[in-house]
C-alpha positions as CSV (number, residue, x, y, z in Angstrom):
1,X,69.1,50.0,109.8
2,X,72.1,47.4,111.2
3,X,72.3,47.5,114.9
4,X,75.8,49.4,114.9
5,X,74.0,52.5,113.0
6,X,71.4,52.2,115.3
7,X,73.8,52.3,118.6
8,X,75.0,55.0,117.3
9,X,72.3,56.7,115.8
10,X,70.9,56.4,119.8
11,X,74.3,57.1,121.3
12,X,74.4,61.1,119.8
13,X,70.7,61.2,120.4
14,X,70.9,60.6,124.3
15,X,74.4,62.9,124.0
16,X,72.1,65.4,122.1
17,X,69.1,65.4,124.6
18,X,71.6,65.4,127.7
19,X,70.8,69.2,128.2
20,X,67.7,69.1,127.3
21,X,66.6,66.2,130.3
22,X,69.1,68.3,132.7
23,X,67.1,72.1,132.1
24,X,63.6,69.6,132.7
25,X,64.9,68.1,136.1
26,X,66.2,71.8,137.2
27,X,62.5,73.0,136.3
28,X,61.3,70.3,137.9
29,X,63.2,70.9,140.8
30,X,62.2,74.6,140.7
31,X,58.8,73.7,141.1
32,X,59.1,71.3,143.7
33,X,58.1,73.7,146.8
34,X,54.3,73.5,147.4
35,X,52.0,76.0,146.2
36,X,48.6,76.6,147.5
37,X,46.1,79.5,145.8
38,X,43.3,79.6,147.8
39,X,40.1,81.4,146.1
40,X,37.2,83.6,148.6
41,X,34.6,84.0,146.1
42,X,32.3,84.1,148.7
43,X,31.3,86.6,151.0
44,X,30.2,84.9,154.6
45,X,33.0,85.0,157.4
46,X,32.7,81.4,157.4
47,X,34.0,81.3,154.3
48,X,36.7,83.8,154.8
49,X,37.7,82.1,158.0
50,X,37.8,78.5,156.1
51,X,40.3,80.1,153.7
52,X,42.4,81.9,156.2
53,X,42.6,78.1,158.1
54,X,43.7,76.7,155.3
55,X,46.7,79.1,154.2
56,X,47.7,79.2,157.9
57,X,47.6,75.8,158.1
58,X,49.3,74.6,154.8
59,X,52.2,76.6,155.6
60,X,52.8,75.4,159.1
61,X,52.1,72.2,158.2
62,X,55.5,72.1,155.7
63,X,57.1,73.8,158.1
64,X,56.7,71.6,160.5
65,X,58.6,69.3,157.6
66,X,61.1,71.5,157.4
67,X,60.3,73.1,153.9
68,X,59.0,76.6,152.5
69,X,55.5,76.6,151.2
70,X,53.7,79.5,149.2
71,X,50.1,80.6,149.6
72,X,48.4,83.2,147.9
73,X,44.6,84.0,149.2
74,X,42.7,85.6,146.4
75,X,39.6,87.6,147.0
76,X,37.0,88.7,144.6
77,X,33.3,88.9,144.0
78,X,31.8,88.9,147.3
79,X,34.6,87.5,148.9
80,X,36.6,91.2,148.2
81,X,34.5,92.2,151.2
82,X,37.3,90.4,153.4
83,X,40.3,93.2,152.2
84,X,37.9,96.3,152.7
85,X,39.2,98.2,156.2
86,X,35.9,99.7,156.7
87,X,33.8,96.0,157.0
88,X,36.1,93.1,156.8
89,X,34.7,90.5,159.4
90,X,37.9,89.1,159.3
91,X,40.3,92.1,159.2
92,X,41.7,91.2,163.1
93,X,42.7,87.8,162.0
94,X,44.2,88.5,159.0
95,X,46.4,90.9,160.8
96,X,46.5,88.2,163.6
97,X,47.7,85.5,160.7
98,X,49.9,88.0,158.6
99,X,52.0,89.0,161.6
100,X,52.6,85.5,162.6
101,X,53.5,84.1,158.9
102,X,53.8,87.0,156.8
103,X,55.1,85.3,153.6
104,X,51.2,84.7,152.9
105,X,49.7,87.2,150.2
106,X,46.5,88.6,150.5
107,X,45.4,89.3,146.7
108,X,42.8,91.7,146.3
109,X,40.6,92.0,143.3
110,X,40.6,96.0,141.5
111,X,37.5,94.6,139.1
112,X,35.5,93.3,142.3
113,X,37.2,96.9,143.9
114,X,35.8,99.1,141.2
115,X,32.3,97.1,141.1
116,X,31.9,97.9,145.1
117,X,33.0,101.2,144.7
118,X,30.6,102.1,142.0
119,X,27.6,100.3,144.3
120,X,28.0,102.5,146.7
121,X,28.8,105.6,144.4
122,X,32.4,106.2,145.4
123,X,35.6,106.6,144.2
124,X,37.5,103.6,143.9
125,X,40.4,105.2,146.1
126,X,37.3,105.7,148.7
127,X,37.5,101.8,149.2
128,X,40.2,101.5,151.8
129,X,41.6,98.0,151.8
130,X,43.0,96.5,154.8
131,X,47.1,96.9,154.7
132,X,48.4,93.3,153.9
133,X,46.1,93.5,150.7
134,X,48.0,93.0,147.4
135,X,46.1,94.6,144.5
136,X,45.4,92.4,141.5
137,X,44.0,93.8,138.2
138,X,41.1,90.6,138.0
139,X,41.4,87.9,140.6
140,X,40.1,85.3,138.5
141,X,43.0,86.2,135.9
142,X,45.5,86.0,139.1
143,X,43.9,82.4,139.8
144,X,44.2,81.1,136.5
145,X,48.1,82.3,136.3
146,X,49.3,80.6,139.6
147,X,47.8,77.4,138.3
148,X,49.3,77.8,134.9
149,X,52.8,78.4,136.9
150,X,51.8,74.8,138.9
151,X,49.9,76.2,142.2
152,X,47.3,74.0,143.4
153,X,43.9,75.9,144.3
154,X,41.6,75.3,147.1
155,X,38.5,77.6,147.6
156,X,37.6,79.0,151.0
């Protein structure tokens, strides 16, 4: 191919892909705010607590920078225990944390829900979750779609 084809050739190709570059830097851009998933799988309070440090913390700590961070705290297995209202050992400071920065969710698993509630031969609506819980239908489904969106994950 001569080198004036070529220029060419190039020229409506970099014209063509203009868009294309232009809808990537917008996504890119869209994605730019930090995004934490933080996983309680387990079901000691120092585990809980661990997590609850770190969404409090990674928030304040871009805020402190000026920008808007996500978290999403996902509970299920044992660590579900943390969004029942009847035994959470850390119901108090997720209150304490929610009040102060309340854009943190508080995912609770329904399949970890429904596995308690049929342990203890209840209804599932008999497991009263703590108010600032979110239900989820599986939280290791929810985990695995906030990475797929770009989240990082941390586990508590």
């Amino acid at each position: 191919m001569n080198r004036r084809l070529f220029a060419r050739a190039a020229g409506l190709f970099a014209f063509a892909a203009a868009p294309v570059v232009a809808a990537s830097a917008a996504k890119a851009e869209d994605t730019k705010q930090p995004r934490m998933v933080i996983h309680v799988g387990g079901g000691t309070p120092g585990e809980m607590n661990a997590a609850l440090s770190f969404a409090a913390n990674f928030i304040e700590h871009y805020a402190e920078l000026g920008q808007t961070a996500a978290v999403e705290v996902v509970a299920n297995g044992p660590g579900y225990l943390m969004m029942r209202d009847d035994l959470s050992p850390v119901k108090a400071r997720i209150a304490e944390i929610h009040a102060k920065l309340p854009t943190i969710v508080f995912s609770a698993c329904q399949n970890s829900r429904r596995g308690v509630a049929k342990a203890e031969g209840k209804t599932v609506e008999q497991i009263v979750e703590i108010p600032q819980a979110h239900d989820v239908p599986a939280g290791i489904v929810r985990i695995g779609e906030l990475q797929a969106q770009g989240w990082s994950y941390a586990r508590g």
